[in-house]
C-alpha positions as CSV (number, residue, x, y, z in Angstrom):
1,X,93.3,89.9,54.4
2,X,91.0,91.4,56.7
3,X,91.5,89.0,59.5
4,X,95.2,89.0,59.2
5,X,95.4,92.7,59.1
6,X,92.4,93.6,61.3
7,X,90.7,95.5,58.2
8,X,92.0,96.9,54.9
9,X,95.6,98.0,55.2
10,X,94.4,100.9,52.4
11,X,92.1,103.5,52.1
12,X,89.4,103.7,49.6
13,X,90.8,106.9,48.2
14,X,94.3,104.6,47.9
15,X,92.8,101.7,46.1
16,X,90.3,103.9,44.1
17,X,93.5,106.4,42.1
18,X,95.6,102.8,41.8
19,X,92.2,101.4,40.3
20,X,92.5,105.1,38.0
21,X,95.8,104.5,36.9
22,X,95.3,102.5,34.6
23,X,92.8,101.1,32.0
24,X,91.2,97.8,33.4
25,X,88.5,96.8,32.0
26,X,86.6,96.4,35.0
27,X,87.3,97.9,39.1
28,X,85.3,96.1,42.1
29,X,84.2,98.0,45.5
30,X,86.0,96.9,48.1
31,X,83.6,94.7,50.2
32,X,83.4,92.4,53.9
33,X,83.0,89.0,52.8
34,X,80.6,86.8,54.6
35,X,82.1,82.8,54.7
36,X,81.5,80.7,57.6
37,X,85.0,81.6,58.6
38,X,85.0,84.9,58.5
39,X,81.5,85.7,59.9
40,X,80.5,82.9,62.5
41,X,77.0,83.9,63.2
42,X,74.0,85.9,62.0
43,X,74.7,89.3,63.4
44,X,78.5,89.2,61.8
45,X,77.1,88.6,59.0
46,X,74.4,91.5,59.0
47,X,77.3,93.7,60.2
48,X,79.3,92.8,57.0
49,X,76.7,93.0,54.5
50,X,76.0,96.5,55.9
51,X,79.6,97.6,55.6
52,X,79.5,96.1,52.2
53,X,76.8,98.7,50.9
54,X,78.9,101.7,52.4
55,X,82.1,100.3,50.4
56,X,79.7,100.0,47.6
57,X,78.6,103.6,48.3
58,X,81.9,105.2,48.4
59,X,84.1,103.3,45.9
60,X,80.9,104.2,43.5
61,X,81.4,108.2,44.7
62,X,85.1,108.1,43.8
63,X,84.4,106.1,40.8
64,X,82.5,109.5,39.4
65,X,85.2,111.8,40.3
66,X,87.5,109.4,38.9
67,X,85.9,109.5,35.6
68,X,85.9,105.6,35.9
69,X,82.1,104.4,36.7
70,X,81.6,103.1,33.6
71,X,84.2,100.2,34.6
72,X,82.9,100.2,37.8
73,X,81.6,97.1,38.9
74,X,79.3,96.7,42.1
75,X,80.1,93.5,44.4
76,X,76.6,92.2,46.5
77,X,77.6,90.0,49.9
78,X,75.6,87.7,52.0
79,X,75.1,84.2,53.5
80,X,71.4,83.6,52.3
81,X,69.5,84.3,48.8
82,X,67.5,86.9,50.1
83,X,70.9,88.9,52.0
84,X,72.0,89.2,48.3
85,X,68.7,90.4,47.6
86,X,68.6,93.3,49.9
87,X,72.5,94.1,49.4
88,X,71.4,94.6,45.6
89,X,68.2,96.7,46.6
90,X,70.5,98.9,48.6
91,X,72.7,99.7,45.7
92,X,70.4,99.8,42.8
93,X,71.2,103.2,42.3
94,X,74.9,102.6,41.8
95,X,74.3,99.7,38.9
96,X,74.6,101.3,35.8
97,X,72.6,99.6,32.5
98,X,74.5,97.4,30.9
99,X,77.4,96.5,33.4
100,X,78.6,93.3,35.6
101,X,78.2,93.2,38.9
102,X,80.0,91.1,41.3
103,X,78.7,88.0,43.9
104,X,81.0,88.0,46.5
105,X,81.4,84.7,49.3
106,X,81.2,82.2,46.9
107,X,84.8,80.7,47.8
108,X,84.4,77.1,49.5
109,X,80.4,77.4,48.9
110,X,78.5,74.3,48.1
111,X,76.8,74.2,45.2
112,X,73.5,72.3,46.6
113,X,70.8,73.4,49.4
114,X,69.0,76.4,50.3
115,X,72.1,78.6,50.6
116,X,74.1,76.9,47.8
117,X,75.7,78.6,44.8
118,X,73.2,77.5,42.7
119,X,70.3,79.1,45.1
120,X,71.8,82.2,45.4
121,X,72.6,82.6,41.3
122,X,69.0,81.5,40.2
123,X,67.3,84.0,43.3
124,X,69.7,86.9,41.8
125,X,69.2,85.9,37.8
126,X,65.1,86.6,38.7
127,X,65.6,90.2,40.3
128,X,68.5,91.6,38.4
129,X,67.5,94.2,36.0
130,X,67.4,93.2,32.3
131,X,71.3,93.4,30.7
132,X,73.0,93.6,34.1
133,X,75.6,90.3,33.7
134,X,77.5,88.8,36.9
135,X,81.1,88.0,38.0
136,X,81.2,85.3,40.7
137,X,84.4,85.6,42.7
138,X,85.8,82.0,43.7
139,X,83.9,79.6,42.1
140,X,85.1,76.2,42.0
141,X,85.9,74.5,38.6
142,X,83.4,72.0,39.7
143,X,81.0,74.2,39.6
144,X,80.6,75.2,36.1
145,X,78.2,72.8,34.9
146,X,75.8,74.0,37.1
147,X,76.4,77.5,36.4
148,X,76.0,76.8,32.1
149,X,72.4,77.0,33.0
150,X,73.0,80.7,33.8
151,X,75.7,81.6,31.3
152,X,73.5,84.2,29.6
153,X,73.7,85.6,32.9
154,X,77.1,85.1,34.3
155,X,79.8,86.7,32.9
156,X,82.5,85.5,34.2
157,X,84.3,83.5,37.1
158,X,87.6,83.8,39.2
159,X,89.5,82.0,41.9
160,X,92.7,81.4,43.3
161,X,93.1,77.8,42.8
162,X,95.8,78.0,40.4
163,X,97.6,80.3,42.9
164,X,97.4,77.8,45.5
165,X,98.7,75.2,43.4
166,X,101.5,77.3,42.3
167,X,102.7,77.8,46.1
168,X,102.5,73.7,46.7
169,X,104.6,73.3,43.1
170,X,107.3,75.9,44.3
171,X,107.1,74.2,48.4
172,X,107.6,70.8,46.8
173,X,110.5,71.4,44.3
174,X,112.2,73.9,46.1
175,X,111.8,76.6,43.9
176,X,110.8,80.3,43.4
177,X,107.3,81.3,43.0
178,X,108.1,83.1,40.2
179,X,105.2,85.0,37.7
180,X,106.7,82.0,35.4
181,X,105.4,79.3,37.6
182,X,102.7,81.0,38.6
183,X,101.1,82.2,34.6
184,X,101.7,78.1,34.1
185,X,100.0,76.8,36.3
186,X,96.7,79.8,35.8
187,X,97.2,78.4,31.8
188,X,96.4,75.0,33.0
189,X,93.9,76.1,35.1
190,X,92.1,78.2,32.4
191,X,92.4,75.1,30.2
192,X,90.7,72.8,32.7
193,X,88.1,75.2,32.6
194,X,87.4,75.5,29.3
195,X,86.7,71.8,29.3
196,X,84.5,71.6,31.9
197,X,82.3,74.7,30.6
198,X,81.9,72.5,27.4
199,X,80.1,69.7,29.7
200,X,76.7,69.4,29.4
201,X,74.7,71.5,32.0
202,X,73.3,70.1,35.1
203,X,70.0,72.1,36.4
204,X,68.9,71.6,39.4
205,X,65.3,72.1,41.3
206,X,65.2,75.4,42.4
207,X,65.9,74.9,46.3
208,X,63.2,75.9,49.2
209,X,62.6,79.1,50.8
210,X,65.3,79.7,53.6
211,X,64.8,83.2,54.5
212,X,66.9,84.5,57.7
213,X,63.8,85.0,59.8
214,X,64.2,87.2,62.7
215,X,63.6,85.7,65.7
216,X,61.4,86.5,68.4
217,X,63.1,88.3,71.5
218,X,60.7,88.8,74.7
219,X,63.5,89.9,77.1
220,X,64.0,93.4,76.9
221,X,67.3,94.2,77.5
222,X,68.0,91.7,74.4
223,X,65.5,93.7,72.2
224,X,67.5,96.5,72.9
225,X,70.6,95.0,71.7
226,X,68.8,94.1,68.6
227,X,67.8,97.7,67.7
228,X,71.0,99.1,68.7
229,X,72.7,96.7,66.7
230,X,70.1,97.4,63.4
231,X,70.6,101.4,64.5
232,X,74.3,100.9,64.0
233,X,73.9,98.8,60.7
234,X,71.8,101.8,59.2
235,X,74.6,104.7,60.4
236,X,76.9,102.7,58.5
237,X,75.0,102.0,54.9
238,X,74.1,105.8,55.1
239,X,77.9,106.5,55.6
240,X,76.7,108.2,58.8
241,X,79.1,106.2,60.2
242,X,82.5,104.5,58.1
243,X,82.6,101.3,56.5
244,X,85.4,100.1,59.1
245,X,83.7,102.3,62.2
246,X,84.9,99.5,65.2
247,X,81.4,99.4,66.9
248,X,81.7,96.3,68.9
249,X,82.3,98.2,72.3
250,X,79.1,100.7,71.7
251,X,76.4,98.3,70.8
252,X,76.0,97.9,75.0
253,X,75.9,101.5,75.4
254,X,73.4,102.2,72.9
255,X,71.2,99.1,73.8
256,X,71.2,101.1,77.2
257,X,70.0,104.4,76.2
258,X,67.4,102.6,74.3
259,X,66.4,100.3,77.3
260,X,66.1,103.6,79.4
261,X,64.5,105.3,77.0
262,X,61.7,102.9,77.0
263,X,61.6,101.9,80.5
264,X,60.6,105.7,81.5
């Protein structure tokens, strides 16, 4: 949605009194989801994962005046184990005891390697606090035996598989996509995954350190870009600056005043 439309098409006040409106059982922040093909390279990725916390931080605010935090439900983003890491030590303060909180980019994840589903689960299920459960959003059915493993721990699972497959059914018959069609199809998805949660589990070996390492930068004009850019990134998780500030065109400008600053 936020590549077709550029951002959210809604404000956080907007989505916050629909989420008030009525009784759901539980109301994600809005977050900036980090696939490969929505952030290409490390510094998108950053960018998102900072954005995410100021989301985080305001959905959580409204949530109060709302009177809805208790259904409130937190949603951590990242590429690698250790982003999800620091997106949860950022919002600690806004996971209350006892509730679920979301793991967002898991949609067309693999399930192996060092920045599989599985890694990222087991490096989250050893730093989450003690009766804090987890919703992963789009996890393939495929998935599931890996995940039984971790079902004290995971809550719960979504995806839009059955969606897509309704879409196909109503291109190829020629047909409405009617809520009909559509609640068919998710019963028959919900029923293929109740079978495969009843498979046995599959565990795997926990997979190797691959931490993001910052890399070295010995030209200066490039150092400067990297603090300006990490300057930026902090203005924004301290809602200094908003979640959808467009920064692109000052990170040259601020990388400037920072090589200036240090070259006098």
């Amino acid at each position: 949605m936020m590549v077709r439309y550029g951002g959210l098409p809604w404000s956080i006040a907007d989505y916050m009194a629909l989420a008030a409106s009525y009784p759901f059982r539980r109301v994600s922040s809005i977050d900036y989801c980090c696939e490969d093909g929505v952030a290409s390279n490390r510094e998108e990725v950053l960018d998102r994962i900072s954005r995410t916390i100021a989301t985080n931080r305001e959905c959580f605010a409204r949530a109060i005046d709302l009177g809805i935090a208790n259904r409130f439900m937190p949603v951590l983003q990242g590429r690698t184990p250790d982003d999800y890491v620091r997106c949860l030590d950022a919002i600690e303060g806004m996971i209350l005891p006892g509730t679920t909180v979301g793991i967002g980019s898991m949609c067309r994840r693999v399930i192996h390697g060092p920045e599989g589903l599985v890694a990222v689960v087991e490096r989250l299920s050893r730093v989450l606090p003690v009766g804090l459960r987890a919703h992963a959003f789009g996890v393939k059915g495929d998935a599931l035996p890996y995940l039984a493993p971790f079902s004290r721990w995971v809550a719960s699972i979504d995806s839009q598989a059955f969606g897509i497959a309704a879409r196909r059914d109503a291109i190829q018959r020629g047909v409405a996509k009617s809520d009909r069609l559509v609640a068919a199809h998710m019963e028959r998805w919900y029923r293929r995954q109740c079978g495969r949660a009843l498979a046995a589990p599959v565990t795997l070996p926990e997979a190797a350190d691959h931490s993001a390492r910052p890399v070295a930068v010995d030209d200066p004009w490039e150092r400067a870009i990297a603090e300006a850019r990490a300057q930026i990134r902090d203005l924004i998780e301290t809602g200094d600056l908003d979640h959808d500030e467009i920064t692109a065109n000052w990170v040259e400008a601020w990388a400037a005043d920072l090589y200036h600053q240090r070259a006098a």
